[in-house]
RODO-2510 file (C-alpha; in nm, 4 decimals, decimal comma):
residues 427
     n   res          X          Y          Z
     1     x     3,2397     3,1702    -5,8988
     2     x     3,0556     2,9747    -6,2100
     3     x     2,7676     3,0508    -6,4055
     4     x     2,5361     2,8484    -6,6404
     5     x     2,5207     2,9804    -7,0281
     6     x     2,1936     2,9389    -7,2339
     7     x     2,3648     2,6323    -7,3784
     8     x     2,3522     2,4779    -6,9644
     9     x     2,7414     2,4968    -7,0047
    10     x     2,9398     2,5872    -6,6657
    11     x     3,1410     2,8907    -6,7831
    12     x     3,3761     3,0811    -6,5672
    13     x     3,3209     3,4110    -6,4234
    14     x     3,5674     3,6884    -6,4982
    15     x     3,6887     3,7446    -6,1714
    16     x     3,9983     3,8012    -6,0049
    17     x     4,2265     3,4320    -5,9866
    18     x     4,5113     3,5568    -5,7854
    19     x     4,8151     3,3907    -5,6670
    20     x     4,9792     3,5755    -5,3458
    21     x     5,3550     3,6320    -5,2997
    22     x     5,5590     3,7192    -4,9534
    23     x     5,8913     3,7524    -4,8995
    24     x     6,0470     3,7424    -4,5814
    25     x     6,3682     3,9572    -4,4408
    26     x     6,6069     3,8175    -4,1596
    27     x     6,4150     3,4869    -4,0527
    28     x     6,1125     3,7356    -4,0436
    29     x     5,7765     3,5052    -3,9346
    30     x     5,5285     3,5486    -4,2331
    31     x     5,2615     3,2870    -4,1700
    32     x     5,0646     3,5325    -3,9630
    33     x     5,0956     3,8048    -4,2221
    34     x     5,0528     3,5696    -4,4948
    35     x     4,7036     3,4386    -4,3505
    36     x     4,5941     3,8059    -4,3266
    37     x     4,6746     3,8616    -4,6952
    38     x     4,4469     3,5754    -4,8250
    39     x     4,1762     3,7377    -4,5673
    40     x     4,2255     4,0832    -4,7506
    41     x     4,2345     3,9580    -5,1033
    42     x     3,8902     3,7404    -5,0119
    43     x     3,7734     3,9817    -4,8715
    44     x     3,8181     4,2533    -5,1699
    45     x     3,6438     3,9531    -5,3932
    46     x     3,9606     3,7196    -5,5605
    47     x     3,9772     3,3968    -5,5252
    48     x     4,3413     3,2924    -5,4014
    49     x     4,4380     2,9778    -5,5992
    50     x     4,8420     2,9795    -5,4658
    51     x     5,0730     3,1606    -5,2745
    52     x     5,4852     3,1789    -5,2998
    53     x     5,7519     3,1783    -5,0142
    54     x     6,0984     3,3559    -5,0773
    55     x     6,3262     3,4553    -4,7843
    56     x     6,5806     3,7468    -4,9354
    57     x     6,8461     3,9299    -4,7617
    58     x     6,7288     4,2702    -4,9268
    59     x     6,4733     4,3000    -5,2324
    60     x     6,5813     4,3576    -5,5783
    61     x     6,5587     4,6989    -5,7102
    62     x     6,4367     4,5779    -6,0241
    63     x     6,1383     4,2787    -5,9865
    64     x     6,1801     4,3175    -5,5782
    65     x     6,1933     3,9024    -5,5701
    66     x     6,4800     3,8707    -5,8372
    67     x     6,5258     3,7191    -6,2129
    68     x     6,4049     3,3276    -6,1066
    69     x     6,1825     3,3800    -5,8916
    70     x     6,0396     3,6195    -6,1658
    71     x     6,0465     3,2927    -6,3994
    72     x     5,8813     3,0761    -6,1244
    73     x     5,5867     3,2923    -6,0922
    74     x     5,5099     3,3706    -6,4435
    75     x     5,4891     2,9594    -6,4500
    76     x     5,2617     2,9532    -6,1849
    77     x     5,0232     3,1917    -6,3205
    78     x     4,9809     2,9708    -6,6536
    79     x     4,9577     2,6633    -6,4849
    80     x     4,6912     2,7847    -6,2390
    81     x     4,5274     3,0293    -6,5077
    82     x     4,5894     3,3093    -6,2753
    83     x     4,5251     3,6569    -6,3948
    84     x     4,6722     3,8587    -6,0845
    85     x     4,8926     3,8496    -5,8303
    86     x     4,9264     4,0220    -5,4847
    87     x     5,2502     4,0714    -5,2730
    88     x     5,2647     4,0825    -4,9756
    89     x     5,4519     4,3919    -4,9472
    90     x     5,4627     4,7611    -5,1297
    91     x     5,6367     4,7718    -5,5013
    92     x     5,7616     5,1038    -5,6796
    93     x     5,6145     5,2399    -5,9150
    94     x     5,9354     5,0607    -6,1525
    95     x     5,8699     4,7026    -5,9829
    96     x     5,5461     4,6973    -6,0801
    97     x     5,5657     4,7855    -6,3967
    98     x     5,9000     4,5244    -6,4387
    99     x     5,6794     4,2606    -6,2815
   100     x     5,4107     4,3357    -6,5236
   101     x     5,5577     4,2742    -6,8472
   102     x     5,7181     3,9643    -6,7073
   103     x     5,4517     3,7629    -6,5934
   104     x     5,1929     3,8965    -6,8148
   105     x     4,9169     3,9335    -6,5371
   106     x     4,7994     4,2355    -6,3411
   107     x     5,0303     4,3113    -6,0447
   108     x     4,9173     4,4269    -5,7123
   109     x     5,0262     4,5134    -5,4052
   110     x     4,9546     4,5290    -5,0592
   111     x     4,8815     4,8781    -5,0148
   112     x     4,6530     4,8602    -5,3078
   113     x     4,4265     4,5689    -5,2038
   114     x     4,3925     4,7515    -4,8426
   115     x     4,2635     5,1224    -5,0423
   116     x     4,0531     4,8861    -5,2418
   117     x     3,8748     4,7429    -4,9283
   118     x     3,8387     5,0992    -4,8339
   119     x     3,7142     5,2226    -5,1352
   120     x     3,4440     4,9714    -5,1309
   121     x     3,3683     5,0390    -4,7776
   122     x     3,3640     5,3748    -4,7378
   123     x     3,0198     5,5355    -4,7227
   124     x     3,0462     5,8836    -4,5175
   125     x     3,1682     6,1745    -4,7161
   126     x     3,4939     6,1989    -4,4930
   127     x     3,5126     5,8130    -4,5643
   128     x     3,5216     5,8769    -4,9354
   129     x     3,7191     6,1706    -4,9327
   130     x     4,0225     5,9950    -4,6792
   131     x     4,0627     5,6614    -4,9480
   132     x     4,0520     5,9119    -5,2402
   133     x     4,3424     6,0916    -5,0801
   134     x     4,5312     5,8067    -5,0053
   135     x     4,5049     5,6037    -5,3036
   136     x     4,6057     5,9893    -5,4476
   137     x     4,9444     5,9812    -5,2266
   138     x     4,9683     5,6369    -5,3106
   139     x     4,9577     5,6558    -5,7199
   140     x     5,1075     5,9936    -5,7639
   141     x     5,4976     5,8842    -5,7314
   142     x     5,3951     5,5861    -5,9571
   143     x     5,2233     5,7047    -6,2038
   144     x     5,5043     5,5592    -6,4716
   145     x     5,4934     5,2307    -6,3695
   146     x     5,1335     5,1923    -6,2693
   147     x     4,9949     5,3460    -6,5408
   148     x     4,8514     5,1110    -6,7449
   149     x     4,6771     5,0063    -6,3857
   150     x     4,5630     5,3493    -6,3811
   151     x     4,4270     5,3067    -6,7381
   152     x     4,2282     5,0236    -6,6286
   153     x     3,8384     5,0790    -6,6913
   154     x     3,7059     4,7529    -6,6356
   155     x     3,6271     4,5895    -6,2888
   156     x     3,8787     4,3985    -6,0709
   157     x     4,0761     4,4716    -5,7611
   158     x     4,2347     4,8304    -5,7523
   159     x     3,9990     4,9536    -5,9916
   160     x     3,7530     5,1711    -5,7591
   161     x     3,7989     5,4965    -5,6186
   162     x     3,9387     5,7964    -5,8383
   163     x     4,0721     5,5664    -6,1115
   164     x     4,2079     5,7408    -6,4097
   165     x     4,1304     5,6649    -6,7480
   166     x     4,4606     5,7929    -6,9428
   167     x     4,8433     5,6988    -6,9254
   168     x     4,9531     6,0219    -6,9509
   169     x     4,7721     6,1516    -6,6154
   170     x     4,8729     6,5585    -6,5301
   171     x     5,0586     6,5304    -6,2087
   172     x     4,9400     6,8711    -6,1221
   173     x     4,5635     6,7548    -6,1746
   174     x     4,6855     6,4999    -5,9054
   175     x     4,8009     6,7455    -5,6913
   176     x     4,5382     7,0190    -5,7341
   177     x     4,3117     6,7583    -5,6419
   178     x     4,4616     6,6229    -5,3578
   179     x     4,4999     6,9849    -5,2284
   180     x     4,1165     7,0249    -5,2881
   181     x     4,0964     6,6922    -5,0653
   182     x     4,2698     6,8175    -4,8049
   183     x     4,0691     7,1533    -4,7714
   184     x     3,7212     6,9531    -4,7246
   185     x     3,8648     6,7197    -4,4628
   186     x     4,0199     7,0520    -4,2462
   187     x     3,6631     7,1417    -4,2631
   188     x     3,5635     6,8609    -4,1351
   189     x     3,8043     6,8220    -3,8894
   190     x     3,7247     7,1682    -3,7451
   191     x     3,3354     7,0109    -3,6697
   192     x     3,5351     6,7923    -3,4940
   193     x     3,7325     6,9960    -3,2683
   194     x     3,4288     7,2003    -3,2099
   195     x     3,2172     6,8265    -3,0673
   196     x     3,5687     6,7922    -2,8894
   197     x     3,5825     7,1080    -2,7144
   198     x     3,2049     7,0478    -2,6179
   199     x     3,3295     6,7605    -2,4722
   200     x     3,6284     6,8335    -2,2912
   201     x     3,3880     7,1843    -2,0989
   202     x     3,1131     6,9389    -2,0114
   203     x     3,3795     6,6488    -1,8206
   204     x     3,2347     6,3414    -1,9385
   205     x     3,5467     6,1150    -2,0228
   206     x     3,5945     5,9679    -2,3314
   207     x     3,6885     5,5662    -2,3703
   208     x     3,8041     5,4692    -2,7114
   209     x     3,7645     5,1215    -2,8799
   210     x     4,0669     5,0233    -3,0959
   211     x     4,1889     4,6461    -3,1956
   212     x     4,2577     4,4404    -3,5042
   213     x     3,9615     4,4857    -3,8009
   214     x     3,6795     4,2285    -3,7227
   215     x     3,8159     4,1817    -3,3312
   216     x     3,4348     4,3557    -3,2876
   217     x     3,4329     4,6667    -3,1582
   218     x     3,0930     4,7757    -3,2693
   219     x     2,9638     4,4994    -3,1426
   220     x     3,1240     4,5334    -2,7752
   221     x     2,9592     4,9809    -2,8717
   222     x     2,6414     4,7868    -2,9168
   223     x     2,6287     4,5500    -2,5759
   224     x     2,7150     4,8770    -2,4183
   225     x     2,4278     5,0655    -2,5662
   226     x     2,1970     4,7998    -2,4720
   227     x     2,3001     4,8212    -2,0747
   228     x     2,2614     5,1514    -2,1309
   229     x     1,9193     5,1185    -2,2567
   230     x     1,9731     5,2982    -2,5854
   231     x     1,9581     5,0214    -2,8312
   232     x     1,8327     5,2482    -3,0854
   233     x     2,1469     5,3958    -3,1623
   234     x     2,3265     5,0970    -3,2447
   235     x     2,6211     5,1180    -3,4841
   236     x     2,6370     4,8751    -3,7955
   237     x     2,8233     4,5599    -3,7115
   238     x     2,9080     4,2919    -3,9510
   239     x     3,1371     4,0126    -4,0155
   240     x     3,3844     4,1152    -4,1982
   241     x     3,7403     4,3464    -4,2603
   242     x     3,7090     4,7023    -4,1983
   243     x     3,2893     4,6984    -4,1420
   244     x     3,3187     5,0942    -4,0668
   245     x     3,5257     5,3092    -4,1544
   246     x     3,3837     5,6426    -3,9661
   247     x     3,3910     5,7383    -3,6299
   248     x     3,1045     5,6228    -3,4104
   249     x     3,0771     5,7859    -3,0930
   250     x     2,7783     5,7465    -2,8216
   251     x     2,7297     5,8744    -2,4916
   252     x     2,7128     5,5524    -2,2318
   253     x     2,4732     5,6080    -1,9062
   254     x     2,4992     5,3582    -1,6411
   255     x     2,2708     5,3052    -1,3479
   256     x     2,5404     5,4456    -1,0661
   257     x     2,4757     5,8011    -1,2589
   258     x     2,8512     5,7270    -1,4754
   259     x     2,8651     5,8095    -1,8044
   260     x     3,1407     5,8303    -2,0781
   261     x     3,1410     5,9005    -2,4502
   262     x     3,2068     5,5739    -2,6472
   263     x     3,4208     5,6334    -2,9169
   264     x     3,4923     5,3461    -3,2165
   265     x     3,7347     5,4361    -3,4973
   266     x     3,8482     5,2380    -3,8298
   267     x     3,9923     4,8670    -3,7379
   268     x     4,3745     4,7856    -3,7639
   269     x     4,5711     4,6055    -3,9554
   270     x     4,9314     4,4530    -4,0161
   271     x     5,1779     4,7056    -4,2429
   272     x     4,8969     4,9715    -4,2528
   273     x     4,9800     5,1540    -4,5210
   274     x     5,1819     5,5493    -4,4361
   275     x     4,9197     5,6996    -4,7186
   276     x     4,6453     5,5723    -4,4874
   277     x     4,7247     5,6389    -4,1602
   278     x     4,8605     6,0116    -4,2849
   279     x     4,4351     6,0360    -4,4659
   280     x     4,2434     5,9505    -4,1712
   281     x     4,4753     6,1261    -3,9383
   282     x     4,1610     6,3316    -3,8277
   283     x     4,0067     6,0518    -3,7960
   284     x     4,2726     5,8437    -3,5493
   285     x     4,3184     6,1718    -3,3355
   286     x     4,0049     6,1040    -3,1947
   287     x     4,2031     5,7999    -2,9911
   288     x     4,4660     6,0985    -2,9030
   289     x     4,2552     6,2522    -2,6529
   290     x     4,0743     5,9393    -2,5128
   291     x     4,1240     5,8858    -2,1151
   292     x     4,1322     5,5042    -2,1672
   293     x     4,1409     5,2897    -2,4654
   294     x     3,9895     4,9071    -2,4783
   295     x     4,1778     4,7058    -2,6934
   296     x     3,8838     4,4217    -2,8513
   297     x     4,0912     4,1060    -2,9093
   298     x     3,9727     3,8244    -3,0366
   299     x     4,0599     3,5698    -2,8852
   300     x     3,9184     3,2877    -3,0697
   301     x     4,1608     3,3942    -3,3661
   302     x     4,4509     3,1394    -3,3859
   303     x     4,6333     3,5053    -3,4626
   304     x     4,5183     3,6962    -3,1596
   305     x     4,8683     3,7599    -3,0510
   306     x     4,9679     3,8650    -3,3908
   307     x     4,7108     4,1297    -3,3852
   308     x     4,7949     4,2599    -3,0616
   309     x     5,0775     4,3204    -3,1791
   310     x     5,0108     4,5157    -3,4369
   311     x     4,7277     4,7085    -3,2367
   312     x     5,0122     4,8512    -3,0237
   313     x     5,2527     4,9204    -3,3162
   314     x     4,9642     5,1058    -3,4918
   315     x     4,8975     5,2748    -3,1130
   316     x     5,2353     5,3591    -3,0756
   317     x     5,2913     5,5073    -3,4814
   318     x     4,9908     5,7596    -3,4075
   319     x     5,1046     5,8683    -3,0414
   320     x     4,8536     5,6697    -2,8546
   321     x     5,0688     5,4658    -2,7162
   322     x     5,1249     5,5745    -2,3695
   323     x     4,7066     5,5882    -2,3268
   324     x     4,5695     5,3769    -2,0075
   325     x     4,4532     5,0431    -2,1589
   326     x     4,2104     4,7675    -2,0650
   327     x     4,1989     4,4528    -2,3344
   328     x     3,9029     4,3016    -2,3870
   329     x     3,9476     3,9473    -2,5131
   330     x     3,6195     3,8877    -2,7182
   331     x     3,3894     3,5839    -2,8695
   332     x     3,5070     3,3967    -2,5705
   333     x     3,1640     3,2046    -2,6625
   334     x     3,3675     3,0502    -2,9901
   335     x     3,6507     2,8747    -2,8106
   336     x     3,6746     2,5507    -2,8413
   337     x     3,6602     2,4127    -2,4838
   338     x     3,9397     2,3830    -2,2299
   339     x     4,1135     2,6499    -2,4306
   340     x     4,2715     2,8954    -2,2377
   341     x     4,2531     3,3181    -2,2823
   342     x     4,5317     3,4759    -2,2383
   343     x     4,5938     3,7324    -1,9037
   344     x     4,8202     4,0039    -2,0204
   345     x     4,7944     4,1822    -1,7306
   346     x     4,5521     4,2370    -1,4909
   347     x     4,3575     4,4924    -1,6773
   348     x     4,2401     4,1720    -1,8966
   349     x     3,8991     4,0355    -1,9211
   350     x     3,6804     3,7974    -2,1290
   351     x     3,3719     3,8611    -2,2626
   352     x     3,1508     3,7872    -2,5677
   353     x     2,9613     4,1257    -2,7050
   354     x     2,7420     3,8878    -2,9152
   355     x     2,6256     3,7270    -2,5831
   356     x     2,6519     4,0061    -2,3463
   357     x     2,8952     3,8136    -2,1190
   358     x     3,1497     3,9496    -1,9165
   359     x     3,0372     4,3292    -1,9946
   360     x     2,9614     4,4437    -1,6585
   361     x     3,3074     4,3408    -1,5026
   362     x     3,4606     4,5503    -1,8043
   363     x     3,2681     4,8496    -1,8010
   364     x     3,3521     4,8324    -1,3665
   365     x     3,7676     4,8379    -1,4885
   366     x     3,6494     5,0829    -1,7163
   367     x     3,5055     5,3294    -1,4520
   368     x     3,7181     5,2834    -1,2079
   369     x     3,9912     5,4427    -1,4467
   370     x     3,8004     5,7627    -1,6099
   371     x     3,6828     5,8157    -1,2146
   372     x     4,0232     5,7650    -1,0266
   373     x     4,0436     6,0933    -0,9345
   374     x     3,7150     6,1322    -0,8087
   375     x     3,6862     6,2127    -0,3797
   376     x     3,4420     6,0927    -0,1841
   377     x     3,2388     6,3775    -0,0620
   378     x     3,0099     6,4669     0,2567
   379     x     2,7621     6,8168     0,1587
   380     x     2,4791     6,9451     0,3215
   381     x     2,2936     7,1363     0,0302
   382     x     2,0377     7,4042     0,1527
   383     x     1,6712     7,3274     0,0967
   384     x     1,6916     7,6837    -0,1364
   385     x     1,9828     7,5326    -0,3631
   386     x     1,7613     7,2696    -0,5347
   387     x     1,9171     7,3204    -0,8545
   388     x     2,2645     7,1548    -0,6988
   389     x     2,0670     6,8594    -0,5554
   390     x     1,9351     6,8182    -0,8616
   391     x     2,2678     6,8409    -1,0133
   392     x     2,3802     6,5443    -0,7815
   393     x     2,1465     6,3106    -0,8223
   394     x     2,1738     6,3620    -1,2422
   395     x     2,5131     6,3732    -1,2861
   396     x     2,7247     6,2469    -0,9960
   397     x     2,7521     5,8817    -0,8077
   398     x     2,5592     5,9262    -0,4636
   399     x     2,6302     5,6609    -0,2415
   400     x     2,3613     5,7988    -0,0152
   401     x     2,1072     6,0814     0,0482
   402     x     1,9072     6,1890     0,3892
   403     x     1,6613     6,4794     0,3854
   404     x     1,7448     6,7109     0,7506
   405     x     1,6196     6,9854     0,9242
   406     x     1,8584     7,2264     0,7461
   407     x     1,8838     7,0479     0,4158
   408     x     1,9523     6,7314     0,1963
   409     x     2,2966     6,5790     0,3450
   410     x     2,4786     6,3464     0,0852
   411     x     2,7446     6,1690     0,0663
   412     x     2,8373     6,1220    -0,2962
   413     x     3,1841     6,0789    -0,5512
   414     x     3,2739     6,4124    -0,6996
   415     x     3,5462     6,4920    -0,9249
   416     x     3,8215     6,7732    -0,8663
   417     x     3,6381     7,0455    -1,0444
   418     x     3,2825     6,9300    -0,8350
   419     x     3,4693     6,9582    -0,5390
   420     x     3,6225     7,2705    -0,5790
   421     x     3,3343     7,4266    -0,7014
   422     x     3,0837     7,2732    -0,4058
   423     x     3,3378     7,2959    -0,1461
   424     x     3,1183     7,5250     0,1050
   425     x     2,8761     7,2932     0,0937
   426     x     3,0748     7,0218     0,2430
   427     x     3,0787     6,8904     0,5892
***
């Protein structure tokens, strides 16, 4: 924040001294939303020195907060020495520049500060190519007002990615490129379906982990790698918004012979921006053809309903919203205590991935919804068809096994296609 010159004089750093501004519709609650906008802009490296209220009706075509409010924040920004600020919602391309020349500071939005956080996340190729796309789909019906933005070259929120370096950008140069975009991520979508269709011919189910950004679901993919014994191929997990932006997936091996693939996918958050959610479609399909979904919550947020919320409008926007769903209500171990966690429904449980508690009663609910369908089984397997008792014992939950006269007799839980296929062996 402050650094020492040669002549041992405390200097400020040029970074970003934002002020954040929400406006709020029909008696709309904006606390919440507010809180996760000074989380973002932290997060993306500004220091938030203020924040302004308004409650409008509609917004104004022209500054989107109207003429004195305008006034008002250009005041604010001088008196606090503030050099950008971020609203809370998503300007035109006109509003932005309007709001530009009025206060004098760089204007920002919050669809920009989220493909910023991407941008700087990002590390796969996909990754890269999805935030180029969407700040792409984002910038290309602005590119009047936000050009000057776009002209940036220096450092500072908004900046990273595919900026451009002239005002007079070629819209078809946009376009070609975003059509170039969108061939490389087919192709890498195809790789996808082809690890999909593997999937779906060899039966394993598929359990996806989706929540609010930072609820942590890699670290719930991790606790379940260690039961599983496969600590090795532990998934980065850190402290902070939108940690991973890639799909993680791992297959999970429990002692009762179940297994599922794990699946994690990028973190949600409030007002997700239509340019993202339209980039990493590929990558949200993945939750599509999930047979359960754990929803991470954490509960030790004073938001945690607030992000449930927007879990299942984000769940709902992509078609996943009909999915079987367990919550998980996570860092139970940083609640302050006699607090109480919330039971949704009965499909609820606590547990801390940091601390490994409450995993096994989870992973149980979990099972016992990817292997509903599963029948309990009685076969007698000829001594000559080791291959199929071999099969059992690998892949399928037997309760029991006895060695006869006439073969090995088990009773075991087999699902439909098991059944059907080892029906003359049954007794």
């Amino acid at each position: 924040m402050f650094e020492i010159n040669e002549k041992n004089e405390v200097v400020r750093e040029n970074l970003t001294r934002a002020v954040l501004v929400g406006t709020s519709f029909e008696e709309e609650d904006l606390r919440a939303s507010m809180d996760e906008l000074k989380g973002l802009a932290e997060e993306a490296g500004a220091e938030v020195l203020g924040e302004m209220i308004q409650t409008r009706q509609r917004p104004d075509k022209a500054t989107y907060i109207g003429r004195g409010k305008v006034e008002e924040l250009a005041e604010m920004c001088r008196n606090m020495e503030a050099n950008t600020v971020i609203f809370n919602n998503e300007l035109s391309g006109a509003q932005l520049r309007n709001l530009e020349d009025a206060v004098g500071v760089t204007i920002l939005d919050r669809t920009i500060l989220i493909l910023d956080i991407f941008a700087a996340r990002a590390s796969s190729a996909e990754g890269r190519l999805q935030v180029e796309l969407a700040q792409l789909q984002y910038r290309l019906p602005r590119l009047t007002g936000f050009g000057r933005s776009l002209s940036r070259t220096g450092g500072g929120i908004g900046t990273r990615g595919p900026g451009e370096k002239k005002l007079e950008t070629d819209r078809r140069h946009i376009q070609s490129r975003m059509d170039e975009i969108k061939k490389e991520i087919r192709e890498v979508q195809r790789s996808r379906q082809v690890q999909r269709s593997r999937r779906e011919k060899s039966e394993i189910p598929v359990v996806a982990l989706v929540g609010y950004t930072n609820a942590g679901k890699s670290a719930l993919m991790n606790a379940l790698l260690r039961k599983s014994e496969k600590e090795d191929k532990s998934v980065f997990e850190k402290n902070m918004l939108f940690a991973t932006l890639d799909v993680s997936q791992r297959k999970i091996r429990l002692d009762s012979n179940r297994e599922f693939i794990l699946i994690d996918t990028v973190g949600f958050v409030s007002k997700l921006p239509h340019s993202l959610v339209d980039a990493f479609k590929g990558t949200l399909e993945e939750v599509l053809y999930a047979d359960v979904l754990v929803e991470v919550a954490d509960v030790s947020s004073k938001d945690c309903e607030f992000n449930m919320n927007v879990t299942a409008a984000v769940l709902k926007e992509i078609g996943a919203g009909e999915i079987p769903r367990i919550i998980a209500f996570n860092k139970t171990d940083l609640l302050q205590e006699g607090s109480e966690i919330p039971l949704v429904s009965e499909k609820s449980f606590p547990i801390s991935a940091k601390k490994d508690i409450g995993i096994d009663a989870l992973t149980d609910a979990v099972c016992d919804v990817i292997y509903a369908e599963q029948c309990s089984v009685k076969l007698l397997i000829p001594y000559d068809q080791g291959r199929i008792s071999s099969y059992l014992q690998e892949k399928c939950i037997v309760r029991s096994m006895e060695y006869r006269n006439d073969g090995t007799y088990f009773e075991a839980d087999l699902s439909i296609a098991d059944c059907s296929r080892l029906a003359e062996y049954m007794i």
